[in-house]
C-alpha positions in Angstrom: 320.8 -98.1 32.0 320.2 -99.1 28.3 320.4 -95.8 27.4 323.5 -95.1 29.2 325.0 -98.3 27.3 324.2 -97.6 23.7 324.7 -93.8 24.3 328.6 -94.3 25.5 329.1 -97.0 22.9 328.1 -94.2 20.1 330.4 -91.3 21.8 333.4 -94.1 21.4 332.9 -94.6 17.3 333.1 -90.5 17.2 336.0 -90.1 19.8 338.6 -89.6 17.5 336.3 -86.7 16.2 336.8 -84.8 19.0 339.3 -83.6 21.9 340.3 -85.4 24.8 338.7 -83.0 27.2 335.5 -82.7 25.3 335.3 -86.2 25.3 335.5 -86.7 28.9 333.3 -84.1 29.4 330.5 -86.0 27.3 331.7 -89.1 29.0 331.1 -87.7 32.6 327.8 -86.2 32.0 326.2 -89.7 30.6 327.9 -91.4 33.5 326.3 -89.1 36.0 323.1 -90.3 34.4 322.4 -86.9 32.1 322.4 -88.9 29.0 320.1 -86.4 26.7 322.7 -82.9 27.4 325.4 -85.4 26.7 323.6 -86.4 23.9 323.0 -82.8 22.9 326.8 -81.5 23.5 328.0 -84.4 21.3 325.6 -83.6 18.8 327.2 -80.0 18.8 330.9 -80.9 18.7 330.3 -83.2 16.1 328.2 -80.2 14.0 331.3 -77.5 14.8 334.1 -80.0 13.5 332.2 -81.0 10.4 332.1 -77.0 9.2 336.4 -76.2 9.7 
């Protein structure tokens, strides 16, 4: 559950980073309790807009 927590507070400081849909995406996948490949798809969005 802490995990969860401090995971979904850290995808809302890079929400304006990223699409609507890929940030309910992320969202969705923590809150069906696969916090680390929501981890790792945020990690990758986040990588792909820093290069454009």
């Amino acid at each position: 559950m802490k995990e969860r927590s401090e995971f979904l507070k850290e995808l809302k400081a890079h929400k304006y980073r990223m699409s609507r849909q890929q940030y309910l995406t992320i969202k969705g996948q923590a809150l069906k309790g696969n916090v680390n490949d929501a981890r790792k798809g945020m990690v990758r969005i986040l990588g792909r807009r820093g290069r454009r």
